[in-house]
mmCIF file of the N, C-alpha and C atoms, coordinates in Angstrom:
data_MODEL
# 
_entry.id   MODEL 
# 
loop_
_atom_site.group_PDB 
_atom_site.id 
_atom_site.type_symbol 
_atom_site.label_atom_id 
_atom_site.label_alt_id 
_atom_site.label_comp_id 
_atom_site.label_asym_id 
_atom_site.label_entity_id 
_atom_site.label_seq_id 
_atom_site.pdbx_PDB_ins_code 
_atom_site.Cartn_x 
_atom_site.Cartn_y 
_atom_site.Cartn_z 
_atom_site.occupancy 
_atom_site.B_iso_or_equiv 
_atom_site.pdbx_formal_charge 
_atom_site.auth_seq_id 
_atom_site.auth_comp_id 
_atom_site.auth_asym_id 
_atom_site.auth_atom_id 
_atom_site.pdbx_PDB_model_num 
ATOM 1   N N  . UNK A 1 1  ? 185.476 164.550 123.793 1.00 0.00 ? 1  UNK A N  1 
ATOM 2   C CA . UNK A 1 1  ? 184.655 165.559 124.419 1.00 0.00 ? 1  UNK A CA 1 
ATOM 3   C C  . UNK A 1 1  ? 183.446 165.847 123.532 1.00 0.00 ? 1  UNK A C  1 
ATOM 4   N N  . UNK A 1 2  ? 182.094 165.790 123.928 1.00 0.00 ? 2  UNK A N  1 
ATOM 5   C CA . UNK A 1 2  ? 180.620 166.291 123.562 1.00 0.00 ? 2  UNK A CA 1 
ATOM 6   C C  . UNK A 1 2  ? 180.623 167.628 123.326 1.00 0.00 ? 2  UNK A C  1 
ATOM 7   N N  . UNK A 1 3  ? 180.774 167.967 122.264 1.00 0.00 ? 3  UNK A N  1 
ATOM 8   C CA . UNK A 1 3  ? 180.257 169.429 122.184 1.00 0.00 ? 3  UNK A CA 1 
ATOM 9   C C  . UNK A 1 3  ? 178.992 170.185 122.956 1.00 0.00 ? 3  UNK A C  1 
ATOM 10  N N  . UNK A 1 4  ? 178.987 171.028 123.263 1.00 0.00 ? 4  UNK A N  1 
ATOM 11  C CA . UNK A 1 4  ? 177.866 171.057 124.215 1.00 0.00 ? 4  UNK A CA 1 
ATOM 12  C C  . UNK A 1 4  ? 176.712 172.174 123.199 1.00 0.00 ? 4  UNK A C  1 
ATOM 13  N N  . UNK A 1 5  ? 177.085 172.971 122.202 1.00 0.00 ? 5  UNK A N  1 
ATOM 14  C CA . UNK A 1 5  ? 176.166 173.447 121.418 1.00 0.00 ? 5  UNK A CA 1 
ATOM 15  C C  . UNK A 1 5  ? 176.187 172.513 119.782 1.00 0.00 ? 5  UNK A C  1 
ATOM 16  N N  . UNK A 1 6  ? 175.047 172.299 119.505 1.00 0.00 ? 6  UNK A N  1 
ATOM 17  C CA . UNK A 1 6  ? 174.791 171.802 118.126 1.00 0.00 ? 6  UNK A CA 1 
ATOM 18  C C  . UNK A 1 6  ? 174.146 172.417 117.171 1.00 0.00 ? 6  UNK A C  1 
ATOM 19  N N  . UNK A 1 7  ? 174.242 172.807 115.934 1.00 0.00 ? 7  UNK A N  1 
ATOM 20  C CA . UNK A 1 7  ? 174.031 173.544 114.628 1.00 0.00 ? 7  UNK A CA 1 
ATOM 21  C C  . UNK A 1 7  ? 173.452 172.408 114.025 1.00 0.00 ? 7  UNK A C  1 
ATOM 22  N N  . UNK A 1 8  ? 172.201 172.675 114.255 1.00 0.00 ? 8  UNK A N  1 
ATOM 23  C CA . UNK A 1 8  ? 171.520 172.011 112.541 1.00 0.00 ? 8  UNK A CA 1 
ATOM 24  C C  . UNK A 1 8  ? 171.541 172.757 111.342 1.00 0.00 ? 8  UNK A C  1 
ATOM 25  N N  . UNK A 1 9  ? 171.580 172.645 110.614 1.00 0.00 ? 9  UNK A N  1 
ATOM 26  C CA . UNK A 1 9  ? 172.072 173.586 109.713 1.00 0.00 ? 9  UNK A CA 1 
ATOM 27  C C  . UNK A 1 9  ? 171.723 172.759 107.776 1.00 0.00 ? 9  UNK A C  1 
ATOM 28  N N  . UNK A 1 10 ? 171.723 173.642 106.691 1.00 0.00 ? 10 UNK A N  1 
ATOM 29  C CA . UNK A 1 10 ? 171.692 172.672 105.454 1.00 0.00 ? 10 UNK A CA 1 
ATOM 30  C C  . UNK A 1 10 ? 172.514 173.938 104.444 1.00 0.00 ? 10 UNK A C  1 
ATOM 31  N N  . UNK A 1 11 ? 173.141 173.734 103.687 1.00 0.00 ? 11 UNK A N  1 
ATOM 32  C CA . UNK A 1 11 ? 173.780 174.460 102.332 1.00 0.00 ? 11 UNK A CA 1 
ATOM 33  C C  . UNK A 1 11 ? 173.399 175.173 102.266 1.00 0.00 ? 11 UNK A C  1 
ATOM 34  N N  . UNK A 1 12 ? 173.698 176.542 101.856 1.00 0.00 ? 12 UNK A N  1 
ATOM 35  C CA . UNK A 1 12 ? 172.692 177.562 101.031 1.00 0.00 ? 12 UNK A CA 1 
ATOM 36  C C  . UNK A 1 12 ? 172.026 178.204 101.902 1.00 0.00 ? 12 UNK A C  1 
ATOM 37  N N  . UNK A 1 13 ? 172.027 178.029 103.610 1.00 0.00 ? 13 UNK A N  1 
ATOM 38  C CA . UNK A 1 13 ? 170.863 179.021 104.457 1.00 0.00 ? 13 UNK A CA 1 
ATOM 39  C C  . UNK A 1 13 ? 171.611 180.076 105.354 1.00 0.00 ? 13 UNK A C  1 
ATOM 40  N N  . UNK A 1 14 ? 171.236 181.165 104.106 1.00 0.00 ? 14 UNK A N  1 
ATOM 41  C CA . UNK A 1 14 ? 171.410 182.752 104.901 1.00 0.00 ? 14 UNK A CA 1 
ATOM 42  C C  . UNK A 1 14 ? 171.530 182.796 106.085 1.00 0.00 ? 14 UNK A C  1 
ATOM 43  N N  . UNK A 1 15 ? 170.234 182.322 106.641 1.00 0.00 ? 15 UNK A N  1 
ATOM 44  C CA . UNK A 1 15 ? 170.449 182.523 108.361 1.00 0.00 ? 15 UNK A CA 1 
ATOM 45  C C  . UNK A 1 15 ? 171.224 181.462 109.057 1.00 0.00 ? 15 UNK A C  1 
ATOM 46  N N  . UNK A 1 16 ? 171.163 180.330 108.583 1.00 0.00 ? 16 UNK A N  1 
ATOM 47  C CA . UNK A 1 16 ? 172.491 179.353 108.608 1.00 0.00 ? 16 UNK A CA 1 
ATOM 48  C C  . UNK A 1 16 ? 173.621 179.875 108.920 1.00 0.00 ? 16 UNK A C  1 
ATOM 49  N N  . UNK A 1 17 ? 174.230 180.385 108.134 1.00 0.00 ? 17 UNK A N  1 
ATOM 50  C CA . UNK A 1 17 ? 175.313 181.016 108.346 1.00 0.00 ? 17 UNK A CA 1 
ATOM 51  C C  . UNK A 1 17 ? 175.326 182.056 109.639 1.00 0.00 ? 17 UNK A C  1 
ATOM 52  N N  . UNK A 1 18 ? 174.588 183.142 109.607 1.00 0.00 ? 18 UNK A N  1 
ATOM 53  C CA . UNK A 1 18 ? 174.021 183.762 110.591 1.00 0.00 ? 18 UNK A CA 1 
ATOM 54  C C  . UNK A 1 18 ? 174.282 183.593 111.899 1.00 0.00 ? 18 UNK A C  1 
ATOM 55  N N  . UNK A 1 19 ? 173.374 181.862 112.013 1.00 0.00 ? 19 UNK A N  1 
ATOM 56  C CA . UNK A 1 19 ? 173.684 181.666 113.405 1.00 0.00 ? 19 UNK A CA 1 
ATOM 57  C C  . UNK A 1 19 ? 175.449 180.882 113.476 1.00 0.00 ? 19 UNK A C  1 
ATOM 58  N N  . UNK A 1 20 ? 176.303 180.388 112.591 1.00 0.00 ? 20 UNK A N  1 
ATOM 59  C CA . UNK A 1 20 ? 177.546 179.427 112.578 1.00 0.00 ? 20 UNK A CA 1 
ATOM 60  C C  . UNK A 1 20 ? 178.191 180.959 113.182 1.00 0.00 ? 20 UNK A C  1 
ATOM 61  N N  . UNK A 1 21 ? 178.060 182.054 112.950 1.00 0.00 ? 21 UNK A N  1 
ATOM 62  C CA . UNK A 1 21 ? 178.657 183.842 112.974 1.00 0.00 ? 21 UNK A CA 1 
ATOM 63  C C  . UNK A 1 21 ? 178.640 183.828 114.730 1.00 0.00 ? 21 UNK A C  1 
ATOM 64  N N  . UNK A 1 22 ? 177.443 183.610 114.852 1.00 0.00 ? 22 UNK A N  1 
ATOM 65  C CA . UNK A 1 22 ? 177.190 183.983 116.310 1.00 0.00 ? 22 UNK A CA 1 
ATOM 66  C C  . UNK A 1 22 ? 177.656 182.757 117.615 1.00 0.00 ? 22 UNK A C  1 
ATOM 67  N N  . UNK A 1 23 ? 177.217 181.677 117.020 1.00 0.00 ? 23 UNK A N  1 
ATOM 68  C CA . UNK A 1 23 ? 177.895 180.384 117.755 1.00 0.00 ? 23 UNK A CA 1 
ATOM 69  C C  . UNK A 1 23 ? 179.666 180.454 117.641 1.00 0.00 ? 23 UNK A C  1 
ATOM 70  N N  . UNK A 1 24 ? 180.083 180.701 116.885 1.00 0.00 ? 24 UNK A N  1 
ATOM 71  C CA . UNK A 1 24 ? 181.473 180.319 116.600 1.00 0.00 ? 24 UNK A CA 1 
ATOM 72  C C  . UNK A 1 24 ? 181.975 181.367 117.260 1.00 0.00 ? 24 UNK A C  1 
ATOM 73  N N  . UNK A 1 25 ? 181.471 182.800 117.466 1.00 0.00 ? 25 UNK A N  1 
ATOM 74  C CA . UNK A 1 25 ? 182.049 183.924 118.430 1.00 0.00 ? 25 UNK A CA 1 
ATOM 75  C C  . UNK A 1 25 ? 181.717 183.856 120.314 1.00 0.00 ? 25 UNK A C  1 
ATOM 76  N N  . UNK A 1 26 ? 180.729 183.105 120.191 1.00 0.00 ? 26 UNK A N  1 
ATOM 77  C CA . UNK A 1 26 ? 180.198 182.626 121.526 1.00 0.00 ? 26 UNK A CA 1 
ATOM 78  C C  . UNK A 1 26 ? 181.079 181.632 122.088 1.00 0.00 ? 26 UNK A C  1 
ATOM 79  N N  . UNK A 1 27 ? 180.737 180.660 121.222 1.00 0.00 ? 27 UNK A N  1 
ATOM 80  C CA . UNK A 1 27 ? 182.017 179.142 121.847 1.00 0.00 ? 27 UNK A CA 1 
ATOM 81  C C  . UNK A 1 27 ? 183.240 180.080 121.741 1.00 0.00 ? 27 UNK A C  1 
ATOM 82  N N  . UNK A 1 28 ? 183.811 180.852 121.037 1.00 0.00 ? 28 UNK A N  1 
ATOM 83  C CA . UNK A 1 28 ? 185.257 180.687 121.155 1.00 0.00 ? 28 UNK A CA 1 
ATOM 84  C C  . UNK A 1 28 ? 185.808 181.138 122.273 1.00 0.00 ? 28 UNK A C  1 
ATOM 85  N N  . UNK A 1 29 ? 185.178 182.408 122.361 1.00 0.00 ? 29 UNK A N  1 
ATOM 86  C CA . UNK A 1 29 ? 184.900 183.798 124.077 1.00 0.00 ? 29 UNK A CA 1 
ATOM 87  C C  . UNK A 1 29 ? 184.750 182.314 125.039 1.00 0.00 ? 29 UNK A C  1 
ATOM 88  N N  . UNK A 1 30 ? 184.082 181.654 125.343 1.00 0.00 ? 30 UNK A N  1 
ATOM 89  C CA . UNK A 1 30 ? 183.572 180.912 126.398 1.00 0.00 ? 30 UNK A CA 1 
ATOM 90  C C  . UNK A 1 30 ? 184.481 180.086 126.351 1.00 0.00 ? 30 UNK A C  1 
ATOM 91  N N  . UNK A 1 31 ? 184.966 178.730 125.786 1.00 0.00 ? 31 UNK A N  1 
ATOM 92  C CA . UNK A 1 31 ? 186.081 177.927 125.397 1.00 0.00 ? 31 UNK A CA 1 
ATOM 93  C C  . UNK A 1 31 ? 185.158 176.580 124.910 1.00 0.00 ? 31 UNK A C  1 
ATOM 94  N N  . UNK A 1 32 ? 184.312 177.098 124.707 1.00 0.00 ? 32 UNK A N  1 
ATOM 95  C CA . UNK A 1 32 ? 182.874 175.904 124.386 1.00 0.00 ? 32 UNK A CA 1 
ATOM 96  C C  . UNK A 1 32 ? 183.367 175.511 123.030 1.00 0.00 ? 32 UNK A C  1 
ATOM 97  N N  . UNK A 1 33 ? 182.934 174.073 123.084 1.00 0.00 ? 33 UNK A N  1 
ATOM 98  C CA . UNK A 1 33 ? 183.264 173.880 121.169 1.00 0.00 ? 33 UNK A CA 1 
ATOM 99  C C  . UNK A 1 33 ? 181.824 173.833 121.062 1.00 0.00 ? 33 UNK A C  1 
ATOM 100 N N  . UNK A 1 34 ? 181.659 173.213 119.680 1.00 0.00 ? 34 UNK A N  1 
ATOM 101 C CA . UNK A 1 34 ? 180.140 172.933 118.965 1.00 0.00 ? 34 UNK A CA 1 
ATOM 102 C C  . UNK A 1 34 ? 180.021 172.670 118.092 1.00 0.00 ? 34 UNK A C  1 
ATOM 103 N N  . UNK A 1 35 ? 179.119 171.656 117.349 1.00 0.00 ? 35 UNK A N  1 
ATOM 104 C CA . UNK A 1 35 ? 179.211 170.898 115.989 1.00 0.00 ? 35 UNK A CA 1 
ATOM 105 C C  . UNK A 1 35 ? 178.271 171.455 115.405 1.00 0.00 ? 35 UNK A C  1 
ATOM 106 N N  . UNK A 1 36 ? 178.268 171.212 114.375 1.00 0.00 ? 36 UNK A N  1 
ATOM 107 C CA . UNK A 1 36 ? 177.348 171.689 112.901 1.00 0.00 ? 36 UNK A CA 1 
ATOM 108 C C  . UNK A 1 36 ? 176.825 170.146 112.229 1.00 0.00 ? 36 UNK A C  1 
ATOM 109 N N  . UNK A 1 37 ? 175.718 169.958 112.316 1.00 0.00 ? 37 UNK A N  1 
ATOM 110 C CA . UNK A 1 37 ? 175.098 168.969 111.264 1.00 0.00 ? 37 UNK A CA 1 
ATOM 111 C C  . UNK A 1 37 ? 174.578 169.299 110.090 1.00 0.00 ? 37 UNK A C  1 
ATOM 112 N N  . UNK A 1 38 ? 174.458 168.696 109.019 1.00 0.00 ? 38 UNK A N  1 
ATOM 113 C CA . UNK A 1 38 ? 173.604 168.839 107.672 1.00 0.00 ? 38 UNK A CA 1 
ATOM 114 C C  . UNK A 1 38 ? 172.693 168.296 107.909 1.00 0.00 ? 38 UNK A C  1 
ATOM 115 N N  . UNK A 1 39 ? 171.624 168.533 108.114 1.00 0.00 ? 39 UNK A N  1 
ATOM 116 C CA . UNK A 1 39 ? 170.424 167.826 107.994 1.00 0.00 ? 39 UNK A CA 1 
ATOM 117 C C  . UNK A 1 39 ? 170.011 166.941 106.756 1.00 0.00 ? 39 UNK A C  1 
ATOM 118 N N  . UNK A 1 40 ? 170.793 167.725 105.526 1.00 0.00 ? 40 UNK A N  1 
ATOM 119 C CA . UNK A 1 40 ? 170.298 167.078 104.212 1.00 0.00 ? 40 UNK A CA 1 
ATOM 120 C C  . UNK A 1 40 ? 170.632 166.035 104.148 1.00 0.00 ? 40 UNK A C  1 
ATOM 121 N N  . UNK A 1 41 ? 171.662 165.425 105.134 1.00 0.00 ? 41 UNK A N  1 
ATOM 122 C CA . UNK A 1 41 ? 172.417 163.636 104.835 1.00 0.00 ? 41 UNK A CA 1 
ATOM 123 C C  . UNK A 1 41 ? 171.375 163.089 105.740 1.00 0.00 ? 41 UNK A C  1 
ATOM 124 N N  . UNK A 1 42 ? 170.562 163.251 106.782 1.00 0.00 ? 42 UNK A N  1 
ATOM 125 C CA . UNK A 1 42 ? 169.741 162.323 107.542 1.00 0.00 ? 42 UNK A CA 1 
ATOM 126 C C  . UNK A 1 42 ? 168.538 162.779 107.621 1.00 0.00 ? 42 UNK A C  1 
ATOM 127 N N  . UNK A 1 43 ? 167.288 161.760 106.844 1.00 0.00 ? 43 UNK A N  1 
ATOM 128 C CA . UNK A 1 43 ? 166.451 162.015 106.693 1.00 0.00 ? 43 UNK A CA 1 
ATOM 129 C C  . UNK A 1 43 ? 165.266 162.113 107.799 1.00 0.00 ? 43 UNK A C  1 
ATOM 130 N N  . UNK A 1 44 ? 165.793 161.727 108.948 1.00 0.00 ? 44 UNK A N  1 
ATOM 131 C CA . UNK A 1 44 ? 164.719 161.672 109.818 1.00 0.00 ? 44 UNK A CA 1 
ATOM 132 C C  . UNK A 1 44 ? 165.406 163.614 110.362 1.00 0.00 ? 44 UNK A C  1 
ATOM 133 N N  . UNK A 1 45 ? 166.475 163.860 110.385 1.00 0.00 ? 45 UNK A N  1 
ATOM 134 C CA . UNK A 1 45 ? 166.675 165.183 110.571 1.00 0.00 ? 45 UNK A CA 1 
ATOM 135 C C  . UNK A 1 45 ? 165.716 166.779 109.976 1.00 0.00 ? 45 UNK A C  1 
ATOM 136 N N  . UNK A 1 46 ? 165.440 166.079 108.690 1.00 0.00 ? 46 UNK A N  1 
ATOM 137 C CA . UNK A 1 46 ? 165.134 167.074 107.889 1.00 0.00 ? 46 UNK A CA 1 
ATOM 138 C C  . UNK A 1 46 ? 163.786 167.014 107.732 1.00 0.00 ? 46 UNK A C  1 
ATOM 139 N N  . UNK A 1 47 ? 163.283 165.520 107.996 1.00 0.00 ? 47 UNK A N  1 
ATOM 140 C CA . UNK A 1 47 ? 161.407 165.796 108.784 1.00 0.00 ? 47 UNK A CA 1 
ATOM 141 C C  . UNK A 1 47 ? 161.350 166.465 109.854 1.00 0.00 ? 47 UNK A C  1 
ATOM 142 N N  . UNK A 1 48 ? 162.399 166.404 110.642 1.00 0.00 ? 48 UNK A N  1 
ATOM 143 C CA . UNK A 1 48 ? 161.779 166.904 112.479 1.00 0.00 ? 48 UNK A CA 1 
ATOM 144 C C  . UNK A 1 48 ? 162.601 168.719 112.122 1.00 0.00 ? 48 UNK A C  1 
ATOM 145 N N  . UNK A 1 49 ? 163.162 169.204 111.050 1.00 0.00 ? 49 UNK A N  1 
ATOM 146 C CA . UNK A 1 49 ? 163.694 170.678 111.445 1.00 0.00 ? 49 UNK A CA 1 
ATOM 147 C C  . UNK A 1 49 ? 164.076 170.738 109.621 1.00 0.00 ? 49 UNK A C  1 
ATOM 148 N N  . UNK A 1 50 ? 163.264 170.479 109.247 1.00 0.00 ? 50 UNK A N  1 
ATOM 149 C CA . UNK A 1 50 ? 163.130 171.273 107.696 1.00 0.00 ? 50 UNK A CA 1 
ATOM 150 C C  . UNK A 1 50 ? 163.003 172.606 107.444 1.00 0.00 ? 50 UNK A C  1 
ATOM 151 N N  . UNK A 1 51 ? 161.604 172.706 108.364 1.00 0.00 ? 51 UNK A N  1 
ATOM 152 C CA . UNK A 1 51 ? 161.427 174.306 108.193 1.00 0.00 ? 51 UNK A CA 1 
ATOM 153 C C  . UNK A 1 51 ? 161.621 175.261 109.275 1.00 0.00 ? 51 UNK A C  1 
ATOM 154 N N  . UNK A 1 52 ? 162.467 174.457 110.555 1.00 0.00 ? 52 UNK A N  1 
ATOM 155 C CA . UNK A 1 52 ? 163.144 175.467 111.431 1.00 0.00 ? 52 UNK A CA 1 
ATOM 156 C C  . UNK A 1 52 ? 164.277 176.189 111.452 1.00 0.00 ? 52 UNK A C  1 
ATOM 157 N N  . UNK A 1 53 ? 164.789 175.089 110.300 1.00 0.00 ? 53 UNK A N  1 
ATOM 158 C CA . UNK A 1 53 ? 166.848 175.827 110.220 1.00 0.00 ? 53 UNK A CA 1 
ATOM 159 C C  . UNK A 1 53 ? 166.916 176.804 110.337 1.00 0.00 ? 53 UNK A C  1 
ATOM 160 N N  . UNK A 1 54 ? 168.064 177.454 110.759 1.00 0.00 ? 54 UNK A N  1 
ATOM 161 C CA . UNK A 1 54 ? 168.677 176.857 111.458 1.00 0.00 ? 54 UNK A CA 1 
ATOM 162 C C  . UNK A 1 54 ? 168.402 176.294 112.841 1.00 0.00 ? 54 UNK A C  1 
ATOM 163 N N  . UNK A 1 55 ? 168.765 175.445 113.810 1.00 0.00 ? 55 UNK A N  1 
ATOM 164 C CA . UNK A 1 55 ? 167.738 175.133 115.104 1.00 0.00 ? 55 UNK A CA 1 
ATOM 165 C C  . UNK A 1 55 ? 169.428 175.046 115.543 1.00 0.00 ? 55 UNK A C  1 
ATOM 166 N N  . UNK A 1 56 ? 169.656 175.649 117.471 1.00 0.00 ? 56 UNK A N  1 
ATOM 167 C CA . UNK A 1 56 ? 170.334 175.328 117.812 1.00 0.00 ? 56 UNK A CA 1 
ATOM 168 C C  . UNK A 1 56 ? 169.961 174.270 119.294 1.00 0.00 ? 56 UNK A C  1 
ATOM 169 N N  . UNK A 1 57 ? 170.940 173.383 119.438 1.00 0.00 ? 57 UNK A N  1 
ATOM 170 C CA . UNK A 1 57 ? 170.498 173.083 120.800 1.00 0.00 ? 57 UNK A CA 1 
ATOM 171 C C  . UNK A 1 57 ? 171.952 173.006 121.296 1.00 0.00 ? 57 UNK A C  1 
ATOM 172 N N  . UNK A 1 58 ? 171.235 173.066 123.150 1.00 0.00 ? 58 UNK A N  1 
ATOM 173 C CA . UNK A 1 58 ? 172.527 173.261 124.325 1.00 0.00 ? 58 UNK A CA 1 
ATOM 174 C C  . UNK A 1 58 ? 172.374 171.596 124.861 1.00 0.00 ? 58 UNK A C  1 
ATOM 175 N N  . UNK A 1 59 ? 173.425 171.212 125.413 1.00 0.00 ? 59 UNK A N  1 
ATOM 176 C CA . UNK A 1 59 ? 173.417 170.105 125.704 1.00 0.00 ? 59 UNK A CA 1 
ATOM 177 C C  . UNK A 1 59 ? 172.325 168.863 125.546 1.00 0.00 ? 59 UNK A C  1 
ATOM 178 N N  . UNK A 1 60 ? 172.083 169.117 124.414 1.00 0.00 ? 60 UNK A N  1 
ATOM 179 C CA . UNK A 1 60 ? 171.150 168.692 123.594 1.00 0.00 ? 60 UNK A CA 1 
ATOM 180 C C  . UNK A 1 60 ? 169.783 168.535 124.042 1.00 0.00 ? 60 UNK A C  1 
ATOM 181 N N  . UNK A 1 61 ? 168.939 169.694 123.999 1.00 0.00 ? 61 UNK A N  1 
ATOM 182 C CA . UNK A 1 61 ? 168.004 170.768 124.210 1.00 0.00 ? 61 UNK A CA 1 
ATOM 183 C C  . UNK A 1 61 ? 167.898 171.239 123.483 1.00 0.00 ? 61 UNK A C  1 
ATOM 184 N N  . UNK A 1 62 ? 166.726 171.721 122.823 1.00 0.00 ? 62 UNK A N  1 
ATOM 185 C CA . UNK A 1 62 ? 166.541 172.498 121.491 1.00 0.00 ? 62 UNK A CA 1 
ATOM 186 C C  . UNK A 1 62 ? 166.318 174.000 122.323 1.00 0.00 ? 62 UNK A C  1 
ATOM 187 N N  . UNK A 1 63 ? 167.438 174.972 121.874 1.00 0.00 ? 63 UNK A N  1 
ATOM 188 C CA . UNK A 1 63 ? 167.687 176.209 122.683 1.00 0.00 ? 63 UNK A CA 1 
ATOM 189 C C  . UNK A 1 63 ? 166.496 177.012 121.581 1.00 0.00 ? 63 UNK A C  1 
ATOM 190 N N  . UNK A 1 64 ? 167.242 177.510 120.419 1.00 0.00 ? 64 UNK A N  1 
ATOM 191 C CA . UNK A 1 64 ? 166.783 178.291 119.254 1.00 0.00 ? 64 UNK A CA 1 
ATOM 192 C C  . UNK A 1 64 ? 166.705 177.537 118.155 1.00 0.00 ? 64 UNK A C  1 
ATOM 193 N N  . UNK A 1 65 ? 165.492 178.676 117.550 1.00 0.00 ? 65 UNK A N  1 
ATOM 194 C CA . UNK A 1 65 ? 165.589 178.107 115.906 1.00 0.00 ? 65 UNK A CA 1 
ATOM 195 C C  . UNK A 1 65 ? 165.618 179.824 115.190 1.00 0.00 ? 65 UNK A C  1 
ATOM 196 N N  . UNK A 1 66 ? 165.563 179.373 114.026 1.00 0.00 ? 66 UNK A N  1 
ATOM 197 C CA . UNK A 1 66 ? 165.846 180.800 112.898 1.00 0.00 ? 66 UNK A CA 1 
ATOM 198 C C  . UNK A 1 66 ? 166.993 181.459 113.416 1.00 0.00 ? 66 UNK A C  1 
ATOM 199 N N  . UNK A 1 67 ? 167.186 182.288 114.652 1.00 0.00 ? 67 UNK A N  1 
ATOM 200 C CA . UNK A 1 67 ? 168.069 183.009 114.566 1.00 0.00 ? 67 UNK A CA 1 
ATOM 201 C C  . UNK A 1 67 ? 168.511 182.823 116.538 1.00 0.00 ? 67 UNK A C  1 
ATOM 202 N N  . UNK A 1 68 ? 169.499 182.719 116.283 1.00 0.00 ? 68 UNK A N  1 
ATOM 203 C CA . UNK A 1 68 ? 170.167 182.689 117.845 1.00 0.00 ? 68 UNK A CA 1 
ATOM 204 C C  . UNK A 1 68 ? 170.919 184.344 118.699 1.00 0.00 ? 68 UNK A C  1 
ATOM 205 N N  . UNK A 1 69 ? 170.337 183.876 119.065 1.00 0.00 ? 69 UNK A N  1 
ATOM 206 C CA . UNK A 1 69 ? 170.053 185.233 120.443 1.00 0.00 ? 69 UNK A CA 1 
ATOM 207 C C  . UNK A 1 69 ? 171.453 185.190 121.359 1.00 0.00 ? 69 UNK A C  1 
ATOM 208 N N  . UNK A 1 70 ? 172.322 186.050 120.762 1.00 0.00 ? 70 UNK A N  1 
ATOM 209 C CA . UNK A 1 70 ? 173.848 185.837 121.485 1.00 0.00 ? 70 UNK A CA 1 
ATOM 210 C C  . UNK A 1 70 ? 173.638 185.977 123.027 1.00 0.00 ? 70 UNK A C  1 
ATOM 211 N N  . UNK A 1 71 ? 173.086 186.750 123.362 1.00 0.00 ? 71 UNK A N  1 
ATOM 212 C CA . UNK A 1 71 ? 173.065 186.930 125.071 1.00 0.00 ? 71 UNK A CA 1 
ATOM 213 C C  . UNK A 1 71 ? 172.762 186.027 125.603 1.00 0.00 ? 71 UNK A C  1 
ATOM 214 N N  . UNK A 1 72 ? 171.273 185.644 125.109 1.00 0.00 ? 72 UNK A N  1 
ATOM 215 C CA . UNK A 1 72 ? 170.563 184.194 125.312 1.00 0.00 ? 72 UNK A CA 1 
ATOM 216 C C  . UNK A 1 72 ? 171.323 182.560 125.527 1.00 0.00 ? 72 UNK A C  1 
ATOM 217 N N  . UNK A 1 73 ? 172.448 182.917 124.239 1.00 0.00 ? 73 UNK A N  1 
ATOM 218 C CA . UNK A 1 73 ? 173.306 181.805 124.577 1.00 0.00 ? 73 UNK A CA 1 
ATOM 219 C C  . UNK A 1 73 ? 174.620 181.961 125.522 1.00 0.00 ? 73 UNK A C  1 
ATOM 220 N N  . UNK A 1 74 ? 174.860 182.922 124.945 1.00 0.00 ? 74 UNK A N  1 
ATOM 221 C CA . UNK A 1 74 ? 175.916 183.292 126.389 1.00 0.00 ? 74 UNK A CA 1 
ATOM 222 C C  . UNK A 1 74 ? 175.378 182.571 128.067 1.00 0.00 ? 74 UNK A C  1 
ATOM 223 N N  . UNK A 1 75 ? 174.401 183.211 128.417 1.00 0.00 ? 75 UNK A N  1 
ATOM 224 C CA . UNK A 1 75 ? 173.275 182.767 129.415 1.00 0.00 ? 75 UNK A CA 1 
ATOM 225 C C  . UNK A 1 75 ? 173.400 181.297 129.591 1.00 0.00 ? 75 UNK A C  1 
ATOM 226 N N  . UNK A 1 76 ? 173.107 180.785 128.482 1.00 0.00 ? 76 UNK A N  1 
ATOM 227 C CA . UNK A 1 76 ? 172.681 179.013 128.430 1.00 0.00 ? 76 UNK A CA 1 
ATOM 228 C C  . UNK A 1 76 ? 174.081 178.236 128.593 1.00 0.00 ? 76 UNK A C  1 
ATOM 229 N N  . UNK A 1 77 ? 175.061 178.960 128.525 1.00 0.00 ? 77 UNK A N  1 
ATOM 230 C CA . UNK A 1 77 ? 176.329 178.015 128.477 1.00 0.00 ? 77 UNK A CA 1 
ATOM 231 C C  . UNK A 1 77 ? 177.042 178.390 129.489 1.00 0.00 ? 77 UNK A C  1 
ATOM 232 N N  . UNK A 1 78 ? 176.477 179.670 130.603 1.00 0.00 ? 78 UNK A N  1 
ATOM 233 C CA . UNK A 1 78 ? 177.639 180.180 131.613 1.00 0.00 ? 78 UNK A CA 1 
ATOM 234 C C  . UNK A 1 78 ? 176.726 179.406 132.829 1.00 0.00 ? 78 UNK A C  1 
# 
């Protein structure tokens, strides 16, 4: 099964975490899973969303970046 939300994400980012807080309470309520990438292992990752992290996308759609908007995603996944 495709996760249907994706976490870009890298070590060390405050709001990183932030949004893993808000995704992980969203998917769980909904029954949605969702993956987390490091950007720092793939370099074409970390040219295209270096300075957006965290960035989320919905069925791979770039939904949010910096900070994810729980309602917003609620919305995007119902």
């Amino acid at each position: 099964m495709t996760a249907r939300v994706t976490l870009y994400s890298k070590p060390g980012c405050h709001l990183c975490d932030d949004a893993r807080a808000v995704i992980e309470r969203v998917c769980a309520e909904l029954g949605t899973s969702y993956d987390e990438v490091d950007i720092t292992t793939r370099p074409e990752l970390m040219s295209a969303y270096g300075e957006q992290i965290p960035v989320t996308l919905v069925d791979g759609a770039q939904h949010d970046f910096w900070r994810v908007d729980e309602a917003r995603l609620r919305r995007a996944l119902s």
